[in-house]
Backbone and ligand atoms as CSV (ligand in chain L), in Angstrom:
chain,resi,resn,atom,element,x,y,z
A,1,UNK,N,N,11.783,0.664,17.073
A,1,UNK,CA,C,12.933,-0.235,16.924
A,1,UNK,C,C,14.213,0.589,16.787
A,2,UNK,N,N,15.258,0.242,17.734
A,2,UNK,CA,C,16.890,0.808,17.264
A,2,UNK,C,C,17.377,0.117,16.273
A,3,UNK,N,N,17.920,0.426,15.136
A,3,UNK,CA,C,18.769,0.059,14.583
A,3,UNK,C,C,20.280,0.423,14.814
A,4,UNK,N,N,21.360,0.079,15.161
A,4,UNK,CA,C,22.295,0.430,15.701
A,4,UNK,C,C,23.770,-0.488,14.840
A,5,UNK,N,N,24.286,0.197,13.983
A,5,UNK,CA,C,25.751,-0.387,13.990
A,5,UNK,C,C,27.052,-0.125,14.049
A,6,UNK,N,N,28.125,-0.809,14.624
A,6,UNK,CA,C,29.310,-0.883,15.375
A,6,UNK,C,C,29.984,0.299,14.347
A,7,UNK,N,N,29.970,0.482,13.234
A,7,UNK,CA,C,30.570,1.183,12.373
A,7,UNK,C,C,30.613,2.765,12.781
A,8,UNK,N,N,29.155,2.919,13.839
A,8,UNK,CA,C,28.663,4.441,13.867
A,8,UNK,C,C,29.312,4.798,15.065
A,9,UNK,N,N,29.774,3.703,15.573
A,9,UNK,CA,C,30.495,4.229,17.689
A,9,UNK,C,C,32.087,4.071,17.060
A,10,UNK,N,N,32.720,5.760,17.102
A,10,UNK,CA,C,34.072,5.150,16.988
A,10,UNK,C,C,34.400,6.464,17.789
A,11,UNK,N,N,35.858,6.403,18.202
A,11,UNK,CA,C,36.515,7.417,19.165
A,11,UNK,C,C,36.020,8.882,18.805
A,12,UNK,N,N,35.880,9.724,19.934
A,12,UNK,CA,C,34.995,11.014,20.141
A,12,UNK,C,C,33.887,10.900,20.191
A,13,UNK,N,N,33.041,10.026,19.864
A,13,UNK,CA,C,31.658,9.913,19.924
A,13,UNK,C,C,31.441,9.158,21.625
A,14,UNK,N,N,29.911,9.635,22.190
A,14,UNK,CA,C,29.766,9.401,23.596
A,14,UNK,C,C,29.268,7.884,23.844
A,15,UNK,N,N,29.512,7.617,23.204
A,15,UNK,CA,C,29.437,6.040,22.902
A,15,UNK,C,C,30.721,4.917,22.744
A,16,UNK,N,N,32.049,5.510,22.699
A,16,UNK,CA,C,32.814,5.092,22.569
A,16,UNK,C,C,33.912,5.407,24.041
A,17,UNK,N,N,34.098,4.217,24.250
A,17,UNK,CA,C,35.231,4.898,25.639
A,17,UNK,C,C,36.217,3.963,25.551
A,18,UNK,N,N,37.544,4.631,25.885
A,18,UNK,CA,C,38.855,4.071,25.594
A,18,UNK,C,C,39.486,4.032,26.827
A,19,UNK,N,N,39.885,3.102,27.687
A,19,UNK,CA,C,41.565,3.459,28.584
A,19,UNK,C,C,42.509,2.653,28.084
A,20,UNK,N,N,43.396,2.507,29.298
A,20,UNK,CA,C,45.052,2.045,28.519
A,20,UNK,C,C,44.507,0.414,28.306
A,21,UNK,N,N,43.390,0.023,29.119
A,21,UNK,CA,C,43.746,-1.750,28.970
A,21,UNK,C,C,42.557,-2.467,28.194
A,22,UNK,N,N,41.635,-1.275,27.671
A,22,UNK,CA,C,40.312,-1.517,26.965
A,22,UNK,C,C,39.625,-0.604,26.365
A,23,UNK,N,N,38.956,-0.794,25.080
A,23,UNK,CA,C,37.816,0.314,24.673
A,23,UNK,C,C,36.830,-0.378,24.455
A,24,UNK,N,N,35.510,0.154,24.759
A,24,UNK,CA,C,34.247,-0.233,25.163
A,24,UNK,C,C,33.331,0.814,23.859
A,25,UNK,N,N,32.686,-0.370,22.907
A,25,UNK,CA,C,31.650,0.652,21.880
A,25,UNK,C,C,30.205,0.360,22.447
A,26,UNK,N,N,29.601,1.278,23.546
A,26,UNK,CA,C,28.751,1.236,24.202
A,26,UNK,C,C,27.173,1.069,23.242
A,27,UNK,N,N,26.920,0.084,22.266
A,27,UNK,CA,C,25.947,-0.144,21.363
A,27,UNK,C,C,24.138,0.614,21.762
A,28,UNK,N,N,23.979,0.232,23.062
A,28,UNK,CA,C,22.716,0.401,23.730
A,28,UNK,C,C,23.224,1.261,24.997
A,29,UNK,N,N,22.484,2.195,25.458
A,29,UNK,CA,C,22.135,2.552,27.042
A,29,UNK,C,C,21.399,2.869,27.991
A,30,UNK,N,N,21.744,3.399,28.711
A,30,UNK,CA,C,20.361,3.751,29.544
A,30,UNK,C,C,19.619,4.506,28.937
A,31,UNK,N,N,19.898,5.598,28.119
A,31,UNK,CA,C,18.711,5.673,27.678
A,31,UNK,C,C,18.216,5.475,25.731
A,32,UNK,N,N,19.070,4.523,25.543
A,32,UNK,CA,C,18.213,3.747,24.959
A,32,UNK,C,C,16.800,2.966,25.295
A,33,UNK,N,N,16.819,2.566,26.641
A,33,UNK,CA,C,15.706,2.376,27.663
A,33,UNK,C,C,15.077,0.900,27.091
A,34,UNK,N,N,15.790,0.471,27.271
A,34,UNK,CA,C,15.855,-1.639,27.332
A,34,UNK,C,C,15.955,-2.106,28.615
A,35,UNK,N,N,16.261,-1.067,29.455
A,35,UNK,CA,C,17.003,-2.040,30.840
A,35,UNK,C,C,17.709,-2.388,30.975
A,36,UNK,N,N,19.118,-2.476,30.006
A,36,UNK,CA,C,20.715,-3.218,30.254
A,36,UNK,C,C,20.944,-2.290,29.071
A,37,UNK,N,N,22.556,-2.202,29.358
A,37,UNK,CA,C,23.233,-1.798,28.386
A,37,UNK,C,C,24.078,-2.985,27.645
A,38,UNK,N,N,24.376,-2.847,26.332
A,38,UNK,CA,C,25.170,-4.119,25.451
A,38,UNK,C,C,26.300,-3.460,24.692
A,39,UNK,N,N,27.370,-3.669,25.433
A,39,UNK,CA,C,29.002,-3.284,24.653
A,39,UNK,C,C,29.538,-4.393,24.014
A,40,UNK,N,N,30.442,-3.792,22.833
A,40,UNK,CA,C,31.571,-4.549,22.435
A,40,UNK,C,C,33.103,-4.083,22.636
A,41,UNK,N,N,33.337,-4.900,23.114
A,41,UNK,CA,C,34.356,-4.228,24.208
A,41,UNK,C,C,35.466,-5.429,23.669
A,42,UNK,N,N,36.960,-4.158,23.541
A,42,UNK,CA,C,37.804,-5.395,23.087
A,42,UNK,C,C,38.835,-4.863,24.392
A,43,UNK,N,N,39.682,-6.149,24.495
A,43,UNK,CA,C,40.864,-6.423,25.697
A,43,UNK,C,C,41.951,-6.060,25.007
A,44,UNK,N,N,42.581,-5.279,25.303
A,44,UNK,CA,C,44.066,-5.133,25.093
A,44,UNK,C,C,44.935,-6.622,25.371
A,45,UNK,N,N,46.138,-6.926,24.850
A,45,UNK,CA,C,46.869,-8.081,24.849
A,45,UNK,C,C,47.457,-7.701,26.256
A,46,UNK,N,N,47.938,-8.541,27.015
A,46,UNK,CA,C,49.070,-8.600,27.485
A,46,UNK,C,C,48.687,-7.749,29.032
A,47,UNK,N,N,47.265,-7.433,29.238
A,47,UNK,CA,C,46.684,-6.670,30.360
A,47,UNK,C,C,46.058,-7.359,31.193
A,48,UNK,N,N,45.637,-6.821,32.307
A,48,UNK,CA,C,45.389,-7.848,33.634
A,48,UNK,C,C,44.257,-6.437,34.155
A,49,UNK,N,N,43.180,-6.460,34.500
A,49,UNK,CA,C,41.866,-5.705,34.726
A,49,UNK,C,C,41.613,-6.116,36.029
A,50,UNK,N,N,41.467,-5.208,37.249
A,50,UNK,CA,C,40.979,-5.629,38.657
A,50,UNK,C,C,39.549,-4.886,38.471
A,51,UNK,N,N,38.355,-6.084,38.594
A,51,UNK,CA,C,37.311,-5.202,38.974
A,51,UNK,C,C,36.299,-5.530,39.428
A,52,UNK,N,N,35.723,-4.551,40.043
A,52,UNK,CA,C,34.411,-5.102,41.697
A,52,UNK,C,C,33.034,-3.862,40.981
A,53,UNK,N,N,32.473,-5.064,39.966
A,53,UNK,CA,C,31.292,-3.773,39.844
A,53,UNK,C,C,29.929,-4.270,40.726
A,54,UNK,N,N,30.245,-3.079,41.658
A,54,UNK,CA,C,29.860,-3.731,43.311
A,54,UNK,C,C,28.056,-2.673,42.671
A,55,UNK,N,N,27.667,-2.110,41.617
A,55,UNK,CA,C,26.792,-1.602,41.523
A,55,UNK,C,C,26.089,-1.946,40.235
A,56,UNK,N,N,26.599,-2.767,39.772
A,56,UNK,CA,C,26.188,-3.943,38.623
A,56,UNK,C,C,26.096,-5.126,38.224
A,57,UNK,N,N,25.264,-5.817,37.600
A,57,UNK,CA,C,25.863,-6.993,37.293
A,57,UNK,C,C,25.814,-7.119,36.094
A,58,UNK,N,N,27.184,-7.755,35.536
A,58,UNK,CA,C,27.034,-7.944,34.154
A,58,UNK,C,C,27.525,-9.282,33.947
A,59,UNK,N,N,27.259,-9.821,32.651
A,59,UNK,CA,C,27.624,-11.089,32.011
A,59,UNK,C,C,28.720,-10.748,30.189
A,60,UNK,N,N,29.424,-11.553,30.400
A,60,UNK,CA,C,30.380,-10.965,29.538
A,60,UNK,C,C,30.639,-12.271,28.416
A,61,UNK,N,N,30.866,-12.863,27.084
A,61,UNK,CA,C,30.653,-13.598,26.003
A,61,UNK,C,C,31.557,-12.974,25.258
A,62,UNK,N,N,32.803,-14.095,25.305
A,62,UNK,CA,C,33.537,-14.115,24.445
A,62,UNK,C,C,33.478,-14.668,22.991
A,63,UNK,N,N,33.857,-13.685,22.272
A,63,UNK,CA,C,33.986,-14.122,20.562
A,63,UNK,C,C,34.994,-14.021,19.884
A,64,UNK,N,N,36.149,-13.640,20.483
A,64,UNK,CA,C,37.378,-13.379,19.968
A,64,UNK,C,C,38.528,-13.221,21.270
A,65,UNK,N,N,39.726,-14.433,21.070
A,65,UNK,CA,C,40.825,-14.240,22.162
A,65,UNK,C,C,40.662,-15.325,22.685
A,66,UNK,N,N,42.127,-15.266,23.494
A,66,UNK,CA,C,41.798,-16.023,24.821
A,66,UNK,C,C,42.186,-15.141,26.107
A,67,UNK,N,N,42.189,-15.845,27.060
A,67,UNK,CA,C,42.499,-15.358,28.358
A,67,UNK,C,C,41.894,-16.088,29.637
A,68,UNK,N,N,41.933,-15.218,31.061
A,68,UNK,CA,C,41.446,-15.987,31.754
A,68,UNK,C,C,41.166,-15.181,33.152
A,69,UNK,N,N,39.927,-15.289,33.854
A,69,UNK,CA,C,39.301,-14.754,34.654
A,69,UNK,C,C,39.490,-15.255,36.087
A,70,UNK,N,N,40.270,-14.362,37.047
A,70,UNK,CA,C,40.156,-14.821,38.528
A,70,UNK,C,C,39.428,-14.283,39.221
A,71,UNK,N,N,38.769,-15.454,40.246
A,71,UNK,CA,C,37.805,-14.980,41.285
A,71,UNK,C,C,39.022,-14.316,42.262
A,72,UNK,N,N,38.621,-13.007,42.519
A,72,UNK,CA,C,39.466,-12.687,43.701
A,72,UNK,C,C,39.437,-13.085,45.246
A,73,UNK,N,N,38.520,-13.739,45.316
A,73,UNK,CA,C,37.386,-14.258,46.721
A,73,UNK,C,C,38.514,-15.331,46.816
A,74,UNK,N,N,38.733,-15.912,45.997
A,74,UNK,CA,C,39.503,-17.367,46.409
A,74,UNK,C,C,40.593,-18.108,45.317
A,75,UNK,N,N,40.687,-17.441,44.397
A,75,UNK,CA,C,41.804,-17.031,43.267
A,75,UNK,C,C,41.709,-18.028,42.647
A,76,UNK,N,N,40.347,-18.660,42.397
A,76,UNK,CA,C,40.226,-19.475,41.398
A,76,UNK,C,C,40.497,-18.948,39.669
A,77,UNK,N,N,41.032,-19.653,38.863
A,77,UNK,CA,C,41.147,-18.833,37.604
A,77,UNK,C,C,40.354,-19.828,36.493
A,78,UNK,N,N,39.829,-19.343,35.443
A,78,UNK,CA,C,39.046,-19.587,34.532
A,78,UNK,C,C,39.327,-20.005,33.221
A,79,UNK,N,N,39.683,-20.426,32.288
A,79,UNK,CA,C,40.740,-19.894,30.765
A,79,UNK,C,C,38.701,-19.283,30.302
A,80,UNK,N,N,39.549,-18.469,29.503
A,80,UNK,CA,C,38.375,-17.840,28.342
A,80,UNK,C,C,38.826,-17.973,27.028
A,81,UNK,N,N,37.609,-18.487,26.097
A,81,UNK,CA,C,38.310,-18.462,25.066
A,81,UNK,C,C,36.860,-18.339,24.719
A,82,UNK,N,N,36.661,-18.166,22.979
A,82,UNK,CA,C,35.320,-17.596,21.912
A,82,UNK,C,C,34.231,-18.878,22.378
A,83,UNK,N,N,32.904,-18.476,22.803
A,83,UNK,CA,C,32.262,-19.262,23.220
A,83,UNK,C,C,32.033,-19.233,24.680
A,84,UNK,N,N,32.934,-18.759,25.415
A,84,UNK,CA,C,33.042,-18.960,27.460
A,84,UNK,C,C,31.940,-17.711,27.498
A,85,UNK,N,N,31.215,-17.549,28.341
A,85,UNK,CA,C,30.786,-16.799,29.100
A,85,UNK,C,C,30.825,-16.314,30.555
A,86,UNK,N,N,30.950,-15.520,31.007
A,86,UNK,CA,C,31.013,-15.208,32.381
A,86,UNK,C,C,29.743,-14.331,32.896
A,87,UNK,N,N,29.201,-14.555,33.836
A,87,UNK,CA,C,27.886,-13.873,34.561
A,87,UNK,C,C,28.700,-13.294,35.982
A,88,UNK,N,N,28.680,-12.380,36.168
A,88,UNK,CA,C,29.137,-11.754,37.718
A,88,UNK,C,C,27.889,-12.023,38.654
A,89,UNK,N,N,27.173,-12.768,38.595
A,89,UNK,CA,C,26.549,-12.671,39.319
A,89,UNK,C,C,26.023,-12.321,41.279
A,90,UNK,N,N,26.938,-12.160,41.661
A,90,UNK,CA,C,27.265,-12.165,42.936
A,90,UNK,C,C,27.863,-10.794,42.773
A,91,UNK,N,N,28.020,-9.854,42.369
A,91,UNK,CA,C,28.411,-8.688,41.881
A,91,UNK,C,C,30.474,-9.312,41.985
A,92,UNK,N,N,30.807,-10.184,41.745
A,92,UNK,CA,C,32.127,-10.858,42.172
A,92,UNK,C,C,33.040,-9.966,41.524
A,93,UNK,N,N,33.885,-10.016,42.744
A,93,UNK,CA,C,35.461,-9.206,42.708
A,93,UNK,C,C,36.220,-10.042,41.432
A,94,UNK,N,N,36.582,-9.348,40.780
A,94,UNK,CA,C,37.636,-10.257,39.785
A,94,UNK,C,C,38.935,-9.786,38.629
A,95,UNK,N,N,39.524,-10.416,38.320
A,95,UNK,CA,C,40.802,-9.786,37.410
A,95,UNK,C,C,40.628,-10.752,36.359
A,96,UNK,N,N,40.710,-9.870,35.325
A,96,UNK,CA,C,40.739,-10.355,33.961
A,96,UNK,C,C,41.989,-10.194,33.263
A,97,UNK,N,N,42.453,-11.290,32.295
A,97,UNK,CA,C,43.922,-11.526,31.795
A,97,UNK,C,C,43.758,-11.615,30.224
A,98,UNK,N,N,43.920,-10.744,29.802
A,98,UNK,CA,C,44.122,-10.770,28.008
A,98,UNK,C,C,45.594,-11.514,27.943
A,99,UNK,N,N,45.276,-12.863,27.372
A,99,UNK,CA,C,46.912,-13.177,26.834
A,99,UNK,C,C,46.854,-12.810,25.372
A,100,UNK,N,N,45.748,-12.712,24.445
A,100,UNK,CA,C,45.687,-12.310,23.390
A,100,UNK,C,C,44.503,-11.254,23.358
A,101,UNK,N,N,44.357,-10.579,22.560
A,101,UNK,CA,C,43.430,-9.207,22.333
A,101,UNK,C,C,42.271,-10.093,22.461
A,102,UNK,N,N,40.982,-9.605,23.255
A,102,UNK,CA,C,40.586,-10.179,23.240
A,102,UNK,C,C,38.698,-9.651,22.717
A,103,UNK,N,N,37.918,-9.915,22.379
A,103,UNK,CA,C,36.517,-9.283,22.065
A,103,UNK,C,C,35.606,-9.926,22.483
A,104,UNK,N,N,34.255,-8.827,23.468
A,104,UNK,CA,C,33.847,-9.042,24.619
A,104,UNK,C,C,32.268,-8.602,24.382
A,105,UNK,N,N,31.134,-9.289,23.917
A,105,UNK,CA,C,29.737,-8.520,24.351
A,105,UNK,C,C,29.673,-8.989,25.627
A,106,UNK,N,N,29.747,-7.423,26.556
A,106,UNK,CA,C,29.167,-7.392,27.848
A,106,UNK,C,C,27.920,-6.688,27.465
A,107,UNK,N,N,26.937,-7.428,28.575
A,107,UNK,CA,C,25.617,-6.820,29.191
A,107,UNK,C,C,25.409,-5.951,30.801
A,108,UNK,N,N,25.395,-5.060,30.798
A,108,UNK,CA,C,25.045,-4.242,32.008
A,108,UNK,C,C,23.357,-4.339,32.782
A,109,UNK,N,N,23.247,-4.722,33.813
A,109,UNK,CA,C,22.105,-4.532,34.462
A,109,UNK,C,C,22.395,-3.711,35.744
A,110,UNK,N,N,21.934,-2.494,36.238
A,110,UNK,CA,C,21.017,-1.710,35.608
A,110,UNK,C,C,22.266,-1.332,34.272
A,111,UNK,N,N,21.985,-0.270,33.616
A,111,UNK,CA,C,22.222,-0.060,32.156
A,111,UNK,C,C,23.677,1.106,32.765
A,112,UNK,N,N,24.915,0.995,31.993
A,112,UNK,CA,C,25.418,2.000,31.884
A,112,UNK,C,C,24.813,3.184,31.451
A,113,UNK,N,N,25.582,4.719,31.601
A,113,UNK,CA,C,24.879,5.923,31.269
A,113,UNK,C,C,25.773,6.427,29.914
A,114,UNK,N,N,26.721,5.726,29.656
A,114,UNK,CA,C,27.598,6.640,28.999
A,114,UNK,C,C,29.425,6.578,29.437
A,115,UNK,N,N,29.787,7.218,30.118
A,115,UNK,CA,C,31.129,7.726,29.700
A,115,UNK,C,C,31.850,6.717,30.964
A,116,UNK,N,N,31.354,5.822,32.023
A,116,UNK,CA,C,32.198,5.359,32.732
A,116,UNK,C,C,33.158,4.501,32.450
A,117,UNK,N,N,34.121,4.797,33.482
A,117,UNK,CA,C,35.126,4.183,33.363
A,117,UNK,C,C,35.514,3.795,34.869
A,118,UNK,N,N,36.085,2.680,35.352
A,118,UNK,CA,C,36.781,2.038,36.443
A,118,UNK,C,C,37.182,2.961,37.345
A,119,UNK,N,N,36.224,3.059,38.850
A,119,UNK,CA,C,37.214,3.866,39.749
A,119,UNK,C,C,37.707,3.048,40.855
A,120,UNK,N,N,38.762,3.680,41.690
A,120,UNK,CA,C,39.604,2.909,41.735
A,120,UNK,C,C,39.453,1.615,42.481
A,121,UNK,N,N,38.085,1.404,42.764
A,121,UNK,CA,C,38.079,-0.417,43.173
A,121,UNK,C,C,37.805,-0.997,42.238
A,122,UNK,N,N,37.317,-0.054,40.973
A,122,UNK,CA,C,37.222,-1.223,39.930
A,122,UNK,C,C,35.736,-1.383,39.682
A,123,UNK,N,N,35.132,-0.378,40.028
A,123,UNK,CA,C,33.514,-0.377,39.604
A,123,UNK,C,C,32.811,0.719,39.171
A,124,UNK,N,N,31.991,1.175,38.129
A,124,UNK,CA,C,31.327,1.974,37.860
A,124,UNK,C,C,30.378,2.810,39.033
A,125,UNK,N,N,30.337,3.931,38.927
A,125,UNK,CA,C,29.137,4.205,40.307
A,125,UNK,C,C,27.889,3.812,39.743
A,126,UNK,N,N,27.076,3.958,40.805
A,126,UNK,CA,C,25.390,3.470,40.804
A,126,UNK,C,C,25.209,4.476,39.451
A,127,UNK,N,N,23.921,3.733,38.945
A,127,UNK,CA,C,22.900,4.749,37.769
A,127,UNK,C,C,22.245,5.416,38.378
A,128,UNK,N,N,22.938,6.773,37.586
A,128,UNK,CA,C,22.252,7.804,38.074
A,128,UNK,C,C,20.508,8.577,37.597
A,129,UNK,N,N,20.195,9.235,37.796
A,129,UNK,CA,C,18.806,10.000,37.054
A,129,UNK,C,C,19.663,10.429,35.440
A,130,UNK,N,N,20.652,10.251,35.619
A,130,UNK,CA,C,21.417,11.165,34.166
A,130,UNK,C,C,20.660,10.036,32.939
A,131,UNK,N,N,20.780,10.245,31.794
A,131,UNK,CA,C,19.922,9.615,30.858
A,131,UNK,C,C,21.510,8.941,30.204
L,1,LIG,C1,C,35.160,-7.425,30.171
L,1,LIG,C2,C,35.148,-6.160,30.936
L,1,LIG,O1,O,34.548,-6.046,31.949
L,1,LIG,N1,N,35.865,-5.164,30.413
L,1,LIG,C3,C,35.874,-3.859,30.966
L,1,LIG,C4,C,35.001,-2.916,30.168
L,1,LIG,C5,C,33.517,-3.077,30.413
L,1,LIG,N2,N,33.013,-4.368,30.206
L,1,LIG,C6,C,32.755,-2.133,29.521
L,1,LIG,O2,O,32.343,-1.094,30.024
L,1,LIG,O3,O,32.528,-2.452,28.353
């Protein structure tokens, strides 16, 4: 059994990843070895996120904030607020809108490895053999 809490992932540790419009406390990973990875991931206010994770799919559960999610396919938009969930299922192109800070358990299938971050279409690369 993991026991794992949010208290132990904070900046410098390889579990923790920061950019300008989000930081991600990567709880589980690949090789934790569950098969998905599970972040808590908070939104910066006032930011707008383009992203195509064309090598994942994840589902994302809001518990804190609002905001609101566009399909880029056809620019449908979403409101999010504590309670919404989103599934990418279709690996779907999309932009995300923090109007307020917002806090995020995403699930990764296959599992993040660690340290990624958004390249520039907006998707993590494939999982690698890296643990
Ligand atoms: C909600 C979302 O996709 N935010 C970007 C960060 C990502 N979910 C992560 O790696 O935690």
């Amino acid at each position: 059994m993991i026991i794992r809490r949010l208290e132990e992932v904070s900046e410098g540790n390889e579990r923790f990843v920061n950019t300008s419009n989000w930081f991600s406390r990567r709880l589980l990973l690949k090789k934790d070895g569950m098969g998905f990875s599970l972040h808590d991931t908070v939104i910066r206010p006032g930011t707008e996120t383009r992203m195509w994770y064309q090598n994942h799919l994840e589902a994302v559960y809001c518990v804190e904030g609002e905001g609101e999610i566009e399909e880029t396919a056809n620019g449908q938009a979403h409101p999010i607020r504590p309670g919404t969930v989103y599934a990418l299922d279709q690996n779907d192109r999309h932009i995300l809108r923090a109007r307020t800070q917002m806090r995020m358990v995403c699930v990764f299938n296959p599992p993040v490895t660690g340290q990624e971050v958004h390249d520039e279409n907006g998707a993590y690369p494939p999982a690698s053999e890296k643990s």
